[in-house]
KEDOGU-287067 format. One record per residue (C-alpha): residue number from 1; residue in three letters; x, y, z. Coordinates in steps of 0.05 Angstrom, whole numbers, plus 5000, padded with zeros to 4 digits. Example, Ala and Ser with C-alpha at 12.3 -4.5 7.8 and 13.67 -1.06 7.14 Angstrom:
% KEDOGU-287067
ATOM seq type    u    v    w
ATOM   1  ALA 5246 4910 5156
ATOM   2  SER 5273 4979 5143
//
This chain:
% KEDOGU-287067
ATOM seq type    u    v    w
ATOM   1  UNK 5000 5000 5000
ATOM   2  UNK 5026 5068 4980
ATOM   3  UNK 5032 5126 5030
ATOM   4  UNK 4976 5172 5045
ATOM   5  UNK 4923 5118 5019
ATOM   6  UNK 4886 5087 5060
ATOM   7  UNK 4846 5022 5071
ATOM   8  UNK 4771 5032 5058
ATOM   9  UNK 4755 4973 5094
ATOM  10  UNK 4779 5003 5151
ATOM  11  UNK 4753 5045 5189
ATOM  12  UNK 4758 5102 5250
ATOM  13  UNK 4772 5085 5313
ATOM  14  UNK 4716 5127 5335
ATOM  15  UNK 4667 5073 5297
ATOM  16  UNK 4704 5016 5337
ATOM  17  UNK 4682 5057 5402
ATOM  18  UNK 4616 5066 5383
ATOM  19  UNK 4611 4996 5371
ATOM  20  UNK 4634 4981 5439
ATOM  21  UNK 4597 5035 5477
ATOM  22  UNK 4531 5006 5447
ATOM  23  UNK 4550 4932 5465
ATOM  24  UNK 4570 4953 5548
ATOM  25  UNK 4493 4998 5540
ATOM  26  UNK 4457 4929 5518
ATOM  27  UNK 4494 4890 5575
ATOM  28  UNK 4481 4943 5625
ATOM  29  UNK 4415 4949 5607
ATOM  30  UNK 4398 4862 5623
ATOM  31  UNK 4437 4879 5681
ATOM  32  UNK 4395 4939 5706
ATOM  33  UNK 4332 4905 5691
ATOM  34  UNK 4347 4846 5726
ATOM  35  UNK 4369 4886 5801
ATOM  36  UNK 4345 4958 5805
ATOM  37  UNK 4328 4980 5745
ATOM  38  UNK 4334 5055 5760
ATOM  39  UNK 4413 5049 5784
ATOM  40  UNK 4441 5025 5719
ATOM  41  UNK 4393 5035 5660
ATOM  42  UNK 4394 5100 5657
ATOM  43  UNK 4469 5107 5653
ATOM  44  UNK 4465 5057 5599
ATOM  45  UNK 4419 5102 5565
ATOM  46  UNK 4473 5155 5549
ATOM  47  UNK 4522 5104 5530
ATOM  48  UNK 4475 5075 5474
ATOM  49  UNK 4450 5150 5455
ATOM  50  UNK 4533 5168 5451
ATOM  51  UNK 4537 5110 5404
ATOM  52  UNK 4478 5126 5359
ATOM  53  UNK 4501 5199 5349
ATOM  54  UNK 4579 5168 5336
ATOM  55  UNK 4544 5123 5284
ATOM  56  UNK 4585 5097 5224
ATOM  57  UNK 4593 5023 5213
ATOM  58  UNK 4560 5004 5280
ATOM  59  UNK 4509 5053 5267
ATOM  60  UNK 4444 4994 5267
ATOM  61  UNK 4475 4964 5336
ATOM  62  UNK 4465 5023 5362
ATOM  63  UNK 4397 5035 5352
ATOM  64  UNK 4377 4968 5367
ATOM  65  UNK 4424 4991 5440
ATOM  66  UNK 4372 5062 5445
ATOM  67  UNK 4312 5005 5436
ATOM  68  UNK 4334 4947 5478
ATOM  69  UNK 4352 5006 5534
ATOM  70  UNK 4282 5038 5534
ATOM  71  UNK 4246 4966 5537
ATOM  72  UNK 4292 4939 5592
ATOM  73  UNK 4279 5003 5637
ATOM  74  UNK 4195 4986 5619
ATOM  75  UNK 4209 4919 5636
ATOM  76  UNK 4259 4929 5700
ATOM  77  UNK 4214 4992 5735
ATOM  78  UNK 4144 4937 5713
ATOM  79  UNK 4167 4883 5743
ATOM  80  UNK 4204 4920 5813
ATOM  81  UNK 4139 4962 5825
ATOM  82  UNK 4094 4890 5821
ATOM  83  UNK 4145 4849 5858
ATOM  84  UNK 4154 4912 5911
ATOM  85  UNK 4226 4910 5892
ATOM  86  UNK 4277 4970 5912
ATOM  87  UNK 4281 5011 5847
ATOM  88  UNK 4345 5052 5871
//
């Protein structure tokens, strides 16, 4: 490969955190539904919402990371207000 060209299969390293961000919002997200949903799902939240607006390759993951955050907080605060589960 010649100087100053570059790969296009490659891409930022932005795109590769992006990717990442909206993998540890999906995980935090089970997580936060599962104990109190109001600790960790809204942190999780921002991370997916950072990763949407970094977008590029891993620009569908993290959409599907904005979705799967706003039904596990629906599902996490549902099922600790029937149960009488702590939501903090």
């Amino acid at each position: 490969m010649e100087a100053g060209t570059s790969d296009p299969t490659r891409g930022r390293a932005a795109e590769t955190v992006g990717g990442y961000l909206a993998a540890i919002a999906i995980f935090a997200a089970a997580i936060g539904a599962a104990w109190h949903p109001l600790r960790l799902i809204p942190l999780a939240v921002v991370l997916a919402l950072v990763a949407a607006g970094i977008g590029g390759r891993s620009a569908r993951l993290a959409t599907w990371a904005v979705f799967i955050c706003a039904f596990c907080f629906f599902v996490g605060v549902a099922a600790a207000v029937i149960t009488s589960h702590p939501l903090w």
